[in-house]
N, C-alpha and C positions, 0 to 999 in steps of 0.2 A: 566800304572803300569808295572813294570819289573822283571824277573823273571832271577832269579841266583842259579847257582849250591854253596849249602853252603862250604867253603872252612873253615873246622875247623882244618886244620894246622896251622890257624894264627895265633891262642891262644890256648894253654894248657887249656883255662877255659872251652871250649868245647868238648860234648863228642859224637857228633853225630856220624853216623856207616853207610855204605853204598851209595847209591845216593841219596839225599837230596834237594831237589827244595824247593826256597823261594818265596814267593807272599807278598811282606810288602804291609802295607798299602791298603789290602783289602776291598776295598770301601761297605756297604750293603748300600741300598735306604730303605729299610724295616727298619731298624733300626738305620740309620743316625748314623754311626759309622763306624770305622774301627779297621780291626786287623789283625796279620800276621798270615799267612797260610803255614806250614809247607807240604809236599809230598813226601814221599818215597816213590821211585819206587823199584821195587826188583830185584835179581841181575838176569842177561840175557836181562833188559828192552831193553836197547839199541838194542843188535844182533837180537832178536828179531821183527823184524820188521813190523808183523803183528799180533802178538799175541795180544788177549785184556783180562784185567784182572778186577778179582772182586776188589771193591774197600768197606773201615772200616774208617768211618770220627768216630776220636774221640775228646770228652772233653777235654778244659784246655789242651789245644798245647803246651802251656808253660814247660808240666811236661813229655811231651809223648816223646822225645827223645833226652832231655840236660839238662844236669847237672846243667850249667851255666845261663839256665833259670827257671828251674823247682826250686818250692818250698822249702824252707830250704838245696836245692844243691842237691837233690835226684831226680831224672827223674825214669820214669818208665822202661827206657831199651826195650822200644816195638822194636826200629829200630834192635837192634843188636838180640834182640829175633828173632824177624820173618829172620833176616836174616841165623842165624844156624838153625831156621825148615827148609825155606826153600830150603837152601843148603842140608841138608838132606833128605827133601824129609817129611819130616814131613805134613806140609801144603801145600795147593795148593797158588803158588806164588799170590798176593796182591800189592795190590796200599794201603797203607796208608796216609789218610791227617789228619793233625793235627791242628782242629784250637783253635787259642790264644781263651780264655778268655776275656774280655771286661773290665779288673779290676774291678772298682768298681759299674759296672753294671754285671756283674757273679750274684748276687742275684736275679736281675732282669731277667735276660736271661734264667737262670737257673729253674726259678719256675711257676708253675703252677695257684697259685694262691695269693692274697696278703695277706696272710700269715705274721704274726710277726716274726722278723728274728730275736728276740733274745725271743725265747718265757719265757724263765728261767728268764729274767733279768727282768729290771726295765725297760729299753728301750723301746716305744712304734713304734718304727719303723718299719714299712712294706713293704715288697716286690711289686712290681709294677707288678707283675704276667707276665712278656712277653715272659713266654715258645712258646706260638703258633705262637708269632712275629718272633722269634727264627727261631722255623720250619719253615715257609717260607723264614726266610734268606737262610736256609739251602737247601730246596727244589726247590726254584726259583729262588735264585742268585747264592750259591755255588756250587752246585752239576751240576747243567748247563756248568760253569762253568770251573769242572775238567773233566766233560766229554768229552767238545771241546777239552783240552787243552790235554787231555794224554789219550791212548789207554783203558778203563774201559770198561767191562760188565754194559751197562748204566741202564741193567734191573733190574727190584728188588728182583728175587730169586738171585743177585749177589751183593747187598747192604747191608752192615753192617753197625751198629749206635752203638757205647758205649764212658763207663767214667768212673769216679767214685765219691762216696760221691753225693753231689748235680748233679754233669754230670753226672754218674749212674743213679738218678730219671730219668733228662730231657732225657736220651737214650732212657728208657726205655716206657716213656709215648709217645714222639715222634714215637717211632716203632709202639705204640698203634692208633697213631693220622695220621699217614702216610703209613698204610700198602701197597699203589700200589708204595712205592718208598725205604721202608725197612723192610726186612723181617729175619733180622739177629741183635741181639742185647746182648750188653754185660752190666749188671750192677755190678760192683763192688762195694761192701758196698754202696748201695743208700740210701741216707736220706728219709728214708719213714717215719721218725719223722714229715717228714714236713706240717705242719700246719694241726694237731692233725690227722697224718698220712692219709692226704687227698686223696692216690692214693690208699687205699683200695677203698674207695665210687667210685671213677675214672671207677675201674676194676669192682665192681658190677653194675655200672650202665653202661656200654661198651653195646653199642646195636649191633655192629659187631666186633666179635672175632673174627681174623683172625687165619686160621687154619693155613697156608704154612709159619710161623714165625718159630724160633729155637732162644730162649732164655737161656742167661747164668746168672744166680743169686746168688749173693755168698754173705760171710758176715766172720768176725773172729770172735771169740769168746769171746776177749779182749776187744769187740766195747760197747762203751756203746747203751744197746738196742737192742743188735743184733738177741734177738729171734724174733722181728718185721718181720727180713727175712722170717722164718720159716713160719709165718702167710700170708704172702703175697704169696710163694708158694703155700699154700694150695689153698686161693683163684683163684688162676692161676690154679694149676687144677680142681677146683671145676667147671671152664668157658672152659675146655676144654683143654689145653696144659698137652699132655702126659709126666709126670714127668720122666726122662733118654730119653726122645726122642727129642720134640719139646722145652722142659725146662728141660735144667742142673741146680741143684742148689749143693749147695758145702758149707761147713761151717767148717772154716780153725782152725784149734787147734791153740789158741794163737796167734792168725791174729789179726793185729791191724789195726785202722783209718789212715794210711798214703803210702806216696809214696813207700817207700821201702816194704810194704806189698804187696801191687799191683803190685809193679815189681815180684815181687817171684811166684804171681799166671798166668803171662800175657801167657806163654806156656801154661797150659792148656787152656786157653780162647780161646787162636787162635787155639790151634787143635781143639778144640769143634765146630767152628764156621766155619773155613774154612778147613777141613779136605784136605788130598791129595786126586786125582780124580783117583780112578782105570786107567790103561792103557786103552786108546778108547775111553772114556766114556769123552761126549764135558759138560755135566754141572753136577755141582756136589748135592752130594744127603748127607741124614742126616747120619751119623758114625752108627754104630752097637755099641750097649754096651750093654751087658750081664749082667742082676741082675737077682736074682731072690727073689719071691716073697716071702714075710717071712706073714706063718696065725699069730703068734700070736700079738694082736695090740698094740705092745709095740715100741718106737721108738728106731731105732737101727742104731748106727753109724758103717759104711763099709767103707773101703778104696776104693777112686773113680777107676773105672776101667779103663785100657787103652782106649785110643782114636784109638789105632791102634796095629799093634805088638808090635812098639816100647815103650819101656819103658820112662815115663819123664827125661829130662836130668838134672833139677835143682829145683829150686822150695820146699816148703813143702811138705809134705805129705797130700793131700785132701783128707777130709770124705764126705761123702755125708749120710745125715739124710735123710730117708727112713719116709712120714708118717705116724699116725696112721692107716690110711687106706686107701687104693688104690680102689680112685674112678671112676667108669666108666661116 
């Protein structure tokens, strides 16, 4: 298998940003497939010669850094995102790898259990449940994998998993399913519709909560369903994830189901997740965010507070729904 610097001067239908490594033809044995594996490294990687960084495997590769692959021609803009935090100084620098989808096995790969994937319709078709086939591609083939191949904090207070929609779920159950190998997760609008919202039972019946986790859970308001988020929060604290600490959640005024929503929230995601590392300080620790606590039990939308001094650069305005009750 060979590995190329992406050269997207070739074509104008490309929109990738920064240092870009290809992996085609990524062989799994776990699931007797292949798919291409995108890797951003961040800028300084090269001069750097000893530095090793945290690394964010996300969902649907396809969407996370080109136009010319990503769904309906909209990408998420991770790459050029995390490139002005961390040129700024926003985030602590990052490895991102991006892997493809499996087209018409994404249903498969994606879910947790066999579940009807059209439950609305007439269709009796069912998902083949291979989320935890998944996880082991990821855990035993991939991630092995990027760690030989490029300088990564190979441990798990330095590993992040997210997505969105259905990769949202599979991030977020995988962080669940693999806590000694990720402890950083993002879900973007996850279909927690799926198969009669089967990752609430998931999360009540979890016999080890992992404490050392720091969770991003967000949802727009325009989604069909999307108070489901709100309910799965609660549950996440009700098992222990201190709501503004170890779990951000964020419910975006007139945020919709697609790429171009996702791009607009992916700045806060990564300062949430990978914040900057104070000077000295060799690993990093969870952000400071300042709420306070409101007695009366009415739920009350607040504008999300910084990640840091700095103000967001782009993006909508985040609220974060506060719940009825802040439970210990």
């Amino acid at each position: 298998m060979d590995i190329s610097p992406l050269d997207w001067t070739m074509t104008a239908r490309h929109t990738l940003t920064g240092n870009i490594q290809r992996h085609e033809g990524f062989h799994s044995e776990t699931l007797g497939n292949e798919r291409e594996i995108l890797v951003y490294l961040p800028p300084g990687y090269r001069r750097a010669g000893a530095r090793r960084y945290p690394v964010l495997y996300l969902q649907d590769g396809q969407n996370v850094f080109d136009a010319a692959t990503a769904f309906g021609g909209v990408e998420w803009m991770v790459d050029e995102t995390a490139q002005q935090l961390i040129k700024q100084r926003l985030v602590e620098p990052l490895i991102i790898v991006a892997i493809a989808n499996a087209g018409d096995e994404r249903i498969h790969e994606y879910t947790p259990t066999n579940g009807r994937v059209n439950p609305a319709g007439k269709s009796r078709a069912r998902s083949r449940g291979r989320l935890r086939m998944y996880g082991r591609f990821l855990v035993e083939e991939l991630k092995p994998f990027i760690d030989q191949s490029y300088r990564t904090q190979a441990e798990k207070e330095f590993t992040g998993i997210g997505g969105s929609s259905l990769g949202g779920l599979a991030s977020l159950l995988l962080a669940f399913w693999y806590p000694e190998t990720f402890t950083r997760a993002a879900a973007l609008s996850p279909s927690i519709w799926w198969d009669d919202c089967v990752i609430y039972r998931i999360v009540e019946e979890m016999e080890y909560v992992p404490r050392a986790s720091r969770i991003w859970l967000d949802t727009g308001t325009n989604e069909e369903g999307w108070e489901r988020a709100g309910h799965l929060r609660d549950l996440l604290a009700e098992r222990g994830w201190r709501l503004h600490g170890e779990l951000q959640y964020a419910e975006i005024p007139g945020g919709e189901h697609n790429e171009a929503s996702w791009a607009q929230r992916l700045e806060a995601v990564l300062r949430y997740l990978y914040p900057p590392l104070p000077p000295g300080l060799k690993r990093a620790r969870p952000p400071t965010i300042a709420f306070r606590r409101l007695d009366p039990p009415v739920p009350v939308l607040r504008r999300l507070e910084k990640f840091s001094r700095h103000p967001l650069t782009h993006g909508p305005t985040l609220l974060v729904k506060e719940p009825y009750e802040h439970r210990k």
